[in-house]
C-alpha positions as CSV (number, residue, x, y, z in Angstrom):
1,X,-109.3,128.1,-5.2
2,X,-112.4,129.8,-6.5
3,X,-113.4,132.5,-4.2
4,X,-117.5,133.7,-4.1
5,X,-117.7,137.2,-4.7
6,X,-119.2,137.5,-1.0
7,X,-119.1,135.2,2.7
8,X,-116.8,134.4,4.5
9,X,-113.5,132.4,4.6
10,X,-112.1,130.2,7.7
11,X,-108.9,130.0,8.7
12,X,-108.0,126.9,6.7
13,X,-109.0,128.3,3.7
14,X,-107.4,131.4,4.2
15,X,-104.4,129.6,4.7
16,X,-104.5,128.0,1.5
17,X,-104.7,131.7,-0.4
18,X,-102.2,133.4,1.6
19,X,-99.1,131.0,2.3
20,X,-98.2,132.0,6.3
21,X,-98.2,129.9,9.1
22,X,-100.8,130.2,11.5
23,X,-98.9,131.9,13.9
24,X,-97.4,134.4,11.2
25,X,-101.2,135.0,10.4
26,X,-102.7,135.6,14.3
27,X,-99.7,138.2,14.6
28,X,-100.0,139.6,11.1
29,X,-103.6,140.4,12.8
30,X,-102.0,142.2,15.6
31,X,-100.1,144.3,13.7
32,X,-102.4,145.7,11.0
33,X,-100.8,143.5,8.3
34,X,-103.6,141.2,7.8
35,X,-107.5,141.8,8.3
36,X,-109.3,141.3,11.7
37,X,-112.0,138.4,11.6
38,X,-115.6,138.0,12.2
39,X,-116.5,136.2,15.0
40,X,-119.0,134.3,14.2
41,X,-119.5,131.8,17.6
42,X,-117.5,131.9,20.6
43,X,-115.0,130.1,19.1
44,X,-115.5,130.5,15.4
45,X,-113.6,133.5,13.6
46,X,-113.9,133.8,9.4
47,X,-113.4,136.3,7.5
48,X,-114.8,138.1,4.9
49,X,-113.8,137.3,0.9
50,X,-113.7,140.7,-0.2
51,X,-111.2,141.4,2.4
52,X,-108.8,138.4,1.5
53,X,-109.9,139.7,-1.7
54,X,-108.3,143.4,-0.8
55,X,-105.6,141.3,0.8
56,X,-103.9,139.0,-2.7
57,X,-104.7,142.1,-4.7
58,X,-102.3,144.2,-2.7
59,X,-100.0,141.8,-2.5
60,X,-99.8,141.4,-6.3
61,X,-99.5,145.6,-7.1
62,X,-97.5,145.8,-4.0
């Protein structure tokens, strides 16, 4: 997947990047392993590309 260098990313797309159940990502959240969201409705969360960004590179020099 081509990421923009800016915006924002839903959950589904997240998903796709970083391979982690949706449960294994909401508690990830809760413990400082993955990056909060921004909501952006009442029920719409995304989050932004430079932090998934932050996220894959870690990952890879991790």
């Amino acid at each position: 997947m081509q990421l923009p260098e800016t915006g924002f990313l839903r959950l589904p797309q997240v998903l796709e990047l970083i391979p982690v159940s949706k449960t294994t990502w909401w508690q990830g959240i809760k413990d400082g392993r993955y990056p909060k969201g921004v909501k952006l409705g009442q029920r719409i969360t995304a989050w932004r590309v430079e932090d998934i960004k932050a996220l894959i590179e870690g990952a890879n020099h991790g």
